[in-house]
Backbone and ligand atoms as CSV (ligand in chain L), in Angstrom:
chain,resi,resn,atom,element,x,y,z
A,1,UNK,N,N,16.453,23.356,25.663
A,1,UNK,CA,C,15.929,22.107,25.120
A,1,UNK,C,C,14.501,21.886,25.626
A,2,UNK,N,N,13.850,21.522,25.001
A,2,UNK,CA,C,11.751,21.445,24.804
A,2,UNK,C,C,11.898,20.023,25.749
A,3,UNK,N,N,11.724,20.027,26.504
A,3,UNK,CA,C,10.801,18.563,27.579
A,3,UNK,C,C,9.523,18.179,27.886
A,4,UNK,N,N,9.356,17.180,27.732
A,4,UNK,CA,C,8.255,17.047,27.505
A,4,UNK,C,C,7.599,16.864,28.652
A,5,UNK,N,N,5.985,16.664,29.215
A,5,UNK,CA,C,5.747,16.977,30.063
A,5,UNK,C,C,5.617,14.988,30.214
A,6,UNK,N,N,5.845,14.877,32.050
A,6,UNK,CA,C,6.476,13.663,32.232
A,6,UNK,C,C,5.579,12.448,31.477
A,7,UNK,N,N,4.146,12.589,31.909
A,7,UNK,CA,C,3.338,11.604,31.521
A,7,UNK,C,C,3.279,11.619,29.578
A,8,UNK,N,N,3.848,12.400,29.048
A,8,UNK,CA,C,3.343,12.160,27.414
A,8,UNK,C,C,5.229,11.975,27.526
A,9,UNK,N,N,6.080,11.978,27.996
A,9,UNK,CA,C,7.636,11.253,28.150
A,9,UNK,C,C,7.440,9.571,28.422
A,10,UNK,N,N,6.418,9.531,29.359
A,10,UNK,CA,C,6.390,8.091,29.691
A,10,UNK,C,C,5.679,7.577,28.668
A,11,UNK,N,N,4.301,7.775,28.508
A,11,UNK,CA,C,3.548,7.569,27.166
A,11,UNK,C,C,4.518,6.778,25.814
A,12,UNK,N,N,5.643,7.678,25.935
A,12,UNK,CA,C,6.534,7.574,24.717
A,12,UNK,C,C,7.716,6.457,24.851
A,13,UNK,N,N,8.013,6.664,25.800
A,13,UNK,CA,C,8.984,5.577,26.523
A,13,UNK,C,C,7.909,3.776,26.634
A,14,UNK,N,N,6.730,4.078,26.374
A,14,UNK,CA,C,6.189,2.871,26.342
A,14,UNK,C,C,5.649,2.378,24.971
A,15,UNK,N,N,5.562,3.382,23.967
A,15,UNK,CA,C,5.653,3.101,22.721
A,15,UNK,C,C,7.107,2.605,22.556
A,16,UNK,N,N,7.988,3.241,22.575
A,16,UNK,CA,C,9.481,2.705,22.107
A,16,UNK,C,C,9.873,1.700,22.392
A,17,UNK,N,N,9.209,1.074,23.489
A,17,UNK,CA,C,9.703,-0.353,23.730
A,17,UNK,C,C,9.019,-1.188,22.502
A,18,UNK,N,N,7.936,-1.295,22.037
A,18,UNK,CA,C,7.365,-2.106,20.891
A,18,UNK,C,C,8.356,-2.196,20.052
A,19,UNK,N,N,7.658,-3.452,19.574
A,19,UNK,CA,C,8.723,-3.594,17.708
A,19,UNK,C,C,8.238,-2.886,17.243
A,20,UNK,N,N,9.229,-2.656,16.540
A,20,UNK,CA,C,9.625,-1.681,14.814
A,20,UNK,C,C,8.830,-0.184,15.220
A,21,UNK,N,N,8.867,0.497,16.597
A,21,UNK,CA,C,8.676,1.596,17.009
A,21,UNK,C,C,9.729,2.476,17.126
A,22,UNK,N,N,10.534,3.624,16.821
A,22,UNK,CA,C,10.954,4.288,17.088
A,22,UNK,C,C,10.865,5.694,17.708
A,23,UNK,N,N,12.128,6.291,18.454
A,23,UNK,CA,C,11.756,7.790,18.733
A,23,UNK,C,C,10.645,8.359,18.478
A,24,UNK,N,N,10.872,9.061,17.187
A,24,UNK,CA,C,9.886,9.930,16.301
A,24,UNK,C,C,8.434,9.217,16.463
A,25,UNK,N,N,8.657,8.211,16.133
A,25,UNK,CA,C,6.534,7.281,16.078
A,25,UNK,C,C,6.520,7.460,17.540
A,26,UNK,N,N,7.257,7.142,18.259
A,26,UNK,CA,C,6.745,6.945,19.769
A,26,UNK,C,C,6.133,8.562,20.317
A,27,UNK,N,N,6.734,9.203,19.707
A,27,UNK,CA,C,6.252,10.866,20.245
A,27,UNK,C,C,5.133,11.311,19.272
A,28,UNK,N,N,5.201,10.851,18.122
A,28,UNK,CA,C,3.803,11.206,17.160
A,28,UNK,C,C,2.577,10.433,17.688
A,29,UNK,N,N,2.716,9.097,17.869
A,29,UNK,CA,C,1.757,8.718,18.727
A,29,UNK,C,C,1.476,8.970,20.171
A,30,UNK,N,N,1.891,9.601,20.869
A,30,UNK,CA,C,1.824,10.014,21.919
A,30,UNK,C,C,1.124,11.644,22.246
A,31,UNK,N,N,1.574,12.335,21.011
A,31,UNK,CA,C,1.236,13.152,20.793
A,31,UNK,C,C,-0.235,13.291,19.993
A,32,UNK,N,N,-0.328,12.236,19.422
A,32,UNK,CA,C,-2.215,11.961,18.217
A,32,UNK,C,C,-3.084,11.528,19.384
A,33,UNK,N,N,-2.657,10.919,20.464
A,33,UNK,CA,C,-3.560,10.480,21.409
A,33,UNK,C,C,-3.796,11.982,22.584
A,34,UNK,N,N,-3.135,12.784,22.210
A,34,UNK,CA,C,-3.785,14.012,22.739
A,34,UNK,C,C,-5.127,14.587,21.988
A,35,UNK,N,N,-4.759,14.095,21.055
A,35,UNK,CA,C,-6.055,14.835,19.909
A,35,UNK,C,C,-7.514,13.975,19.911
A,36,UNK,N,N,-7.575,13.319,20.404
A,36,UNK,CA,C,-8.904,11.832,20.200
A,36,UNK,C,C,-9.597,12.444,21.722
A,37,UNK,N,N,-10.825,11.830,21.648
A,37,UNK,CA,C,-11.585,11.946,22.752
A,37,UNK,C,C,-11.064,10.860,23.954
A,38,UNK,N,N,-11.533,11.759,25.097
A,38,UNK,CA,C,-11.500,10.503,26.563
A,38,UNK,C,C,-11.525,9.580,26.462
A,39,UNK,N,N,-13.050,8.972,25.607
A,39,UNK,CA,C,-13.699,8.296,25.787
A,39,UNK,C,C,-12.466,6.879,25.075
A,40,UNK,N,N,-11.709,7.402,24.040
A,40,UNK,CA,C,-11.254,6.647,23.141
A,40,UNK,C,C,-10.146,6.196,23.987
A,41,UNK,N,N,-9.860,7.229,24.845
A,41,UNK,CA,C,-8.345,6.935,25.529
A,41,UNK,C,C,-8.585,6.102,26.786
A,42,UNK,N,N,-10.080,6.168,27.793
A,42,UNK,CA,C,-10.739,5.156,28.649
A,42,UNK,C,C,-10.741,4.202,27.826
A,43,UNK,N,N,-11.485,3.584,26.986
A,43,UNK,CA,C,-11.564,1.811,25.881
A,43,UNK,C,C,-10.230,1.709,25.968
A,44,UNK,N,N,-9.242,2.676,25.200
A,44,UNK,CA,C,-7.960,2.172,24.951
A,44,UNK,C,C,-6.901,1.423,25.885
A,45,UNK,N,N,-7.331,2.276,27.132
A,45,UNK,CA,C,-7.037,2.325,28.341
A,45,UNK,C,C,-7.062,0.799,29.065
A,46,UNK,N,N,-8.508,0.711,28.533
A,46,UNK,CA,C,-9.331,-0.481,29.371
A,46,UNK,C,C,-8.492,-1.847,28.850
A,47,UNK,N,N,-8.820,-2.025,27.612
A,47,UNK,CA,C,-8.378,-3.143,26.937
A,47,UNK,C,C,-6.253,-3.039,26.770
A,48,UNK,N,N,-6.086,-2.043,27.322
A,48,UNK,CA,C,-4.676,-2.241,27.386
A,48,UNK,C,C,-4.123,-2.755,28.969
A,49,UNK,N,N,-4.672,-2.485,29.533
A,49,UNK,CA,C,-5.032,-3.172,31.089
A,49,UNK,C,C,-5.668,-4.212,31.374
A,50,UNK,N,N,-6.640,-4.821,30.552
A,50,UNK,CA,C,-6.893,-5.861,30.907
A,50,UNK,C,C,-6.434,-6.980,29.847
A,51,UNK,N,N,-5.095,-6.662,29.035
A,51,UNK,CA,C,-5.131,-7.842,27.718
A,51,UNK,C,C,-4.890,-9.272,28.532
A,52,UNK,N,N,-3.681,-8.898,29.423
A,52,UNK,CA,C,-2.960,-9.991,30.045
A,52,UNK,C,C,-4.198,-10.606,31.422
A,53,UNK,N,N,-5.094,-10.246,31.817
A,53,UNK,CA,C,-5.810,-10.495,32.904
A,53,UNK,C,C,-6.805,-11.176,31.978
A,54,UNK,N,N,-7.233,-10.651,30.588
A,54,UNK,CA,C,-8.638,-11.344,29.690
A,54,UNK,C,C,-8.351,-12.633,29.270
A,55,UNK,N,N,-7.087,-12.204,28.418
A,55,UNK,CA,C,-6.747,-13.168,27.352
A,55,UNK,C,C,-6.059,-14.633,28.204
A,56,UNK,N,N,-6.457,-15.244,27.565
A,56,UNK,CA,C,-6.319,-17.103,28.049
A,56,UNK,C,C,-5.576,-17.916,27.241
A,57,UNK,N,N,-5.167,-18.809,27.043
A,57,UNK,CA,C,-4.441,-19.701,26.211
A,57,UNK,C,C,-5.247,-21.021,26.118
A,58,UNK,N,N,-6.250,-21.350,24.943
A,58,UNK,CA,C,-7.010,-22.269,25.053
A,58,UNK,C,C,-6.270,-23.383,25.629
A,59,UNK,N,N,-6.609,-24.393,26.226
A,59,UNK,CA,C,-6.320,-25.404,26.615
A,59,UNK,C,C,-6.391,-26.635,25.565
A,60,UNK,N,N,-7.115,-26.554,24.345
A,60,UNK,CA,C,-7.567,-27.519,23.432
A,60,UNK,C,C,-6.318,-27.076,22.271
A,61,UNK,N,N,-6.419,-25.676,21.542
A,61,UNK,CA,C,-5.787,-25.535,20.201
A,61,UNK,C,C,-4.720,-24.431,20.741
A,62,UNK,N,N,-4.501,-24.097,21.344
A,62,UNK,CA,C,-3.375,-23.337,22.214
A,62,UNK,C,C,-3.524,-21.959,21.393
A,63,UNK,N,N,-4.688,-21.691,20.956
A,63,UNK,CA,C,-4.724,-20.464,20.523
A,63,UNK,C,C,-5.134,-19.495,21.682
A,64,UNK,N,N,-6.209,-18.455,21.569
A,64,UNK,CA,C,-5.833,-16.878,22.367
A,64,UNK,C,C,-7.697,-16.838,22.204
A,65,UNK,N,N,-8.341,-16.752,23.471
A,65,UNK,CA,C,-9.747,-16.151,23.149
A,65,UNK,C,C,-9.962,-15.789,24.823
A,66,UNK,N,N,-11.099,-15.073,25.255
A,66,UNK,CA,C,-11.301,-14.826,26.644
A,66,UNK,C,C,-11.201,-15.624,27.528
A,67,UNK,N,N,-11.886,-16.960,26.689
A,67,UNK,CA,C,-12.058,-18.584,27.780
A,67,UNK,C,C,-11.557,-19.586,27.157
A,68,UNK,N,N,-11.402,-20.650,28.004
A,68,UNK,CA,C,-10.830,-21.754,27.313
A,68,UNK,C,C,-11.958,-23.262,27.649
A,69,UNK,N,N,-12.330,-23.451,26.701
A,69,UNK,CA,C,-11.868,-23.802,25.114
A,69,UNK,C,C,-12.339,-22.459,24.327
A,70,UNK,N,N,-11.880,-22.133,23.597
A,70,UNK,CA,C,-11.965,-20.881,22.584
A,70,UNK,C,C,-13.247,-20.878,22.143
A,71,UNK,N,N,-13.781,-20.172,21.328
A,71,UNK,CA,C,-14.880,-20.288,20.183
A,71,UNK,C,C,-14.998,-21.159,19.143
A,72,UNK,N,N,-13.435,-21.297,18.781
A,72,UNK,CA,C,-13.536,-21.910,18.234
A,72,UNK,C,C,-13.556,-23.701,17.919
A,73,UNK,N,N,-12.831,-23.856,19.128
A,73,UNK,CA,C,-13.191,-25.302,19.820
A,73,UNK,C,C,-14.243,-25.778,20.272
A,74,UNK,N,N,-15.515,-24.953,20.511
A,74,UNK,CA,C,-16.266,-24.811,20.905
A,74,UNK,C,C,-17.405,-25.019,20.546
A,75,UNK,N,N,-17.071,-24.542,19.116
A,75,UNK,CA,C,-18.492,-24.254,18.121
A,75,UNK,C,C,-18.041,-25.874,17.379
A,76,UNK,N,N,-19.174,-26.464,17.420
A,76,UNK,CA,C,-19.755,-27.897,16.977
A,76,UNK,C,C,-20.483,-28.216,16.008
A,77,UNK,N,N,-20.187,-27.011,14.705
A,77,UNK,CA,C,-20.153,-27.006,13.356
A,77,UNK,C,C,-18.773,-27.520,12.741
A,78,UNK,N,N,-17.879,-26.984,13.853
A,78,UNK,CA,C,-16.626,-27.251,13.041
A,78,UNK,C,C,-16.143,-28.611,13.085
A,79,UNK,N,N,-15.883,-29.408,11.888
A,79,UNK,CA,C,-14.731,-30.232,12.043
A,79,UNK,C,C,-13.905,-30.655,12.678
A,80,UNK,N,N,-14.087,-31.563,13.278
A,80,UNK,CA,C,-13.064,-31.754,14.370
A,80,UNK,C,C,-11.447,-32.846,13.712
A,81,UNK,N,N,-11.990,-33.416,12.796
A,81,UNK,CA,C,-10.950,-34.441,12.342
A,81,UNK,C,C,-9.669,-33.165,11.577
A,82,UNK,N,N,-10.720,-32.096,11.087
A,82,UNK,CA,C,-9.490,-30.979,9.899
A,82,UNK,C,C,-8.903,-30.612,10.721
A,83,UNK,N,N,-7.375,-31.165,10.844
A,83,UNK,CA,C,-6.681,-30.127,11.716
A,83,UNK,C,C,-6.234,-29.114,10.901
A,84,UNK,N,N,-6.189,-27.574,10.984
A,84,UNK,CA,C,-4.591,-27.039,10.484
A,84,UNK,C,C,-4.046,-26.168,11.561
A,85,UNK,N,N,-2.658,-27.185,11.176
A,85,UNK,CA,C,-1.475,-26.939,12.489
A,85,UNK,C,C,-0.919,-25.847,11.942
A,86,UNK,N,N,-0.761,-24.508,12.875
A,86,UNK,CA,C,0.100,-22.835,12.573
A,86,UNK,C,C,0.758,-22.479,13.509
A,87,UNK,N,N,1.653,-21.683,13.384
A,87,UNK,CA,C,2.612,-21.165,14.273
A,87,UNK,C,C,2.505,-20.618,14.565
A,88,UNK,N,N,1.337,-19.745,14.997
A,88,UNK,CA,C,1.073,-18.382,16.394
A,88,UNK,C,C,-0.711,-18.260,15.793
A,89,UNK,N,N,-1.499,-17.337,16.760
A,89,UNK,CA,C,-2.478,-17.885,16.654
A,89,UNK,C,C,-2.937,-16.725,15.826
A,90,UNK,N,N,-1.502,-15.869,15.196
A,90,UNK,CA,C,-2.091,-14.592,13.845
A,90,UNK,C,C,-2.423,-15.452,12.747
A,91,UNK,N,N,-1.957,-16.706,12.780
A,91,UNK,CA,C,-2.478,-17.273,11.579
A,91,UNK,C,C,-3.725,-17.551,11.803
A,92,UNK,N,N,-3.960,-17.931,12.647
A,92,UNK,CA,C,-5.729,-18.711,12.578
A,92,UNK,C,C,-6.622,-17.295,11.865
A,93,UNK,N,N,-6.529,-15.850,12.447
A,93,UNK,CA,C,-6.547,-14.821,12.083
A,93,UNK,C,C,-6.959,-14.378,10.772
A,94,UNK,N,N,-5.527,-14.995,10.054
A,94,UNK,CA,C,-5.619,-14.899,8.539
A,94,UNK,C,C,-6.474,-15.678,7.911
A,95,UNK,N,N,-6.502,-16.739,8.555
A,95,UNK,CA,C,-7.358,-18.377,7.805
A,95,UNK,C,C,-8.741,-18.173,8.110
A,96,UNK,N,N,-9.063,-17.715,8.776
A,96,UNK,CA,C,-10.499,-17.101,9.649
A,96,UNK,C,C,-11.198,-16.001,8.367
A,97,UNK,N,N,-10.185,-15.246,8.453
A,97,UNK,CA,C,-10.998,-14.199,7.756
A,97,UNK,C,C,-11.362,-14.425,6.154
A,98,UNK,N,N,-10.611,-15.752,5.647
A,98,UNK,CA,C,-10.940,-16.139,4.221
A,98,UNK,C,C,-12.038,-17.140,4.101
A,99,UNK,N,N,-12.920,-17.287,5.534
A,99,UNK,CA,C,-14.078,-17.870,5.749
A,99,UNK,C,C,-14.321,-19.334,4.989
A,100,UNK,N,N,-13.078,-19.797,4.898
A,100,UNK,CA,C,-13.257,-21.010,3.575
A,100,UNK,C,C,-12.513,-22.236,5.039
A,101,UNK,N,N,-12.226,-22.367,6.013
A,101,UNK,CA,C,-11.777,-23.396,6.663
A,101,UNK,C,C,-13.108,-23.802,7.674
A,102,UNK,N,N,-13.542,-24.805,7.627
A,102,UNK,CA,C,-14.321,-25.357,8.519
A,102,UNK,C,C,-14.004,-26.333,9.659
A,103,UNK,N,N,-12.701,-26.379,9.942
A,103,UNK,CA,C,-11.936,-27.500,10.724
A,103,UNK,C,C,-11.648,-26.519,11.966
A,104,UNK,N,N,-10.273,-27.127,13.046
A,104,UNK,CA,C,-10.280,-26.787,13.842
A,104,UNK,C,C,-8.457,-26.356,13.716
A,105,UNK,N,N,-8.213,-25.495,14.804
A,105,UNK,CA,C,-6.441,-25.682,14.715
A,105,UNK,C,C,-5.859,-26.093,15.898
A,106,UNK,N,N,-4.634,-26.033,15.333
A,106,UNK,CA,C,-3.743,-26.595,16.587
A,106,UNK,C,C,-2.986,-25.196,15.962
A,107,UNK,N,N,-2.169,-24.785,17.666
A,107,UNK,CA,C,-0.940,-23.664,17.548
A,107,UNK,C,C,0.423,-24.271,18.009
A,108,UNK,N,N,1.265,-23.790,17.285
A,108,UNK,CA,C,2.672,-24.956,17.672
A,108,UNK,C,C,2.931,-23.997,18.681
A,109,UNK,N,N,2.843,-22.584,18.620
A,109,UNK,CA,C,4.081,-21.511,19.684
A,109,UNK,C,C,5.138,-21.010,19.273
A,110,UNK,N,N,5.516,-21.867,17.914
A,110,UNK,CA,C,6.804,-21.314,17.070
A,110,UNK,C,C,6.940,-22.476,16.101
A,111,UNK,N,N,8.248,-22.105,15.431
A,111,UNK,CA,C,8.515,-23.569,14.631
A,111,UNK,C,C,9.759,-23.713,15.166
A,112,UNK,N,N,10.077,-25.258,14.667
A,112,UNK,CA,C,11.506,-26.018,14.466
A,112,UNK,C,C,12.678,-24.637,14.119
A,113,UNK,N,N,13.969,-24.409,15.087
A,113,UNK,CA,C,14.748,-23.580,14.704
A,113,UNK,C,C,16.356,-23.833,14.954
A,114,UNK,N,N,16.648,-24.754,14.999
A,114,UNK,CA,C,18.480,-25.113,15.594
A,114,UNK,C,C,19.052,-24.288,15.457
A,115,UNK,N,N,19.121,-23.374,14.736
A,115,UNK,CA,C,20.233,-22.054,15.019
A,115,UNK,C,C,20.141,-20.913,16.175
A,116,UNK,N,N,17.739,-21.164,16.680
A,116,UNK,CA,C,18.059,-20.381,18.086
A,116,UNK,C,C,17.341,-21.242,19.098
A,117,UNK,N,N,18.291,-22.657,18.927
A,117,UNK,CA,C,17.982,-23.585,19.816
A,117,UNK,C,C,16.529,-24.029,19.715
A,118,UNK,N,N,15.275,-23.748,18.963
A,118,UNK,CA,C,13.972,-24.311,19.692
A,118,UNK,C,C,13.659,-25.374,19.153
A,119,UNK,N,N,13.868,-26.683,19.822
A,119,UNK,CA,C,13.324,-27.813,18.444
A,119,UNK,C,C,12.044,-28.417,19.308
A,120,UNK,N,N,11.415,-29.627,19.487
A,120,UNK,CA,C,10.641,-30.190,19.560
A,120,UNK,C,C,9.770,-30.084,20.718
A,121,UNK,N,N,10.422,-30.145,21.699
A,121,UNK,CA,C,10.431,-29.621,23.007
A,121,UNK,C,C,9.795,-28.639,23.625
A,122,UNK,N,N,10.298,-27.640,22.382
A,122,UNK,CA,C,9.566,-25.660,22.410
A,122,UNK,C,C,8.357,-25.688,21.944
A,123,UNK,N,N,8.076,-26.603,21.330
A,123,UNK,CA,C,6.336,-26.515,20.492
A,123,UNK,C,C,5.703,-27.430,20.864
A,124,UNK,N,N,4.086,-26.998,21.025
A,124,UNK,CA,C,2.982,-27.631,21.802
A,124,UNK,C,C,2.460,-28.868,20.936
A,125,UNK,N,N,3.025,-29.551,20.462
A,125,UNK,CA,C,3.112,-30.794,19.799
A,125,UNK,C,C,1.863,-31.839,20.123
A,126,UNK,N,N,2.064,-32.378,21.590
A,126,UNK,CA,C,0.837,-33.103,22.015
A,126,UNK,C,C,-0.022,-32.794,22.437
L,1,ZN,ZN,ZN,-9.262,-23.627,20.917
């Protein structure tokens, strides 16, 4: 039986933990990142080590930027009265990139769910 050598085993074992990753992707990607330059695998490296040490949780719209207040709380073009309220901050993401919102957001953290317990309580409301 073919074993793999430990560090492209672990490599793989840390893909497989992700969603909707399996076996096979976890070893194809593990295996494509043999093929790319250093340089790609240092950046990759970098920003995979520092997501949780960079990334912040604005204090204003509970969204995700280096500092808090975000950019986008920040910048004093925007609207402050437009709220739009979203449920994780991939939406702002989406709403961002259709360059048509000039307001500001709020992030709930999730929505309303009684069947897996999260109601009012669970979301950043005030
Ligand atoms: Zn913000």
């Amino acid at each position: 039986m073919y074993k793999l050598p430990k560090v492209l085993r672990s490599l793989a074992e840390g893909f497989e933990r992700l969603p909707g990753i399996g076996p096979k992707t976890a070893a194809r990607l593990s295996f494509y990142l043999l093929s790319v330059p250093q340089s790609f695998l240092d950046e990759f490296s970098d920003s995979l080590g520092g997501l949780k040490k960079r990334v912040v949780r604005c204090q204003t719209c509970f969204g995700v930027d280096e500092e808090t207040p975000c950019y986008i709380c920040r910048d004093e073009k925007r609207e402050e009265k437009l709220i739009c309220v979203v449920e994780s901050p991939l939406d702002i993401i989406a709403i961002e990139k259709t360059g048509k919102f000039k307001g500001v957001y709020h992030v709930l953290g999730g929505v309303l769910n009684p069947l897996q317990h999260i109601g009012p309580d669970d979301l950043k409301i005030t």
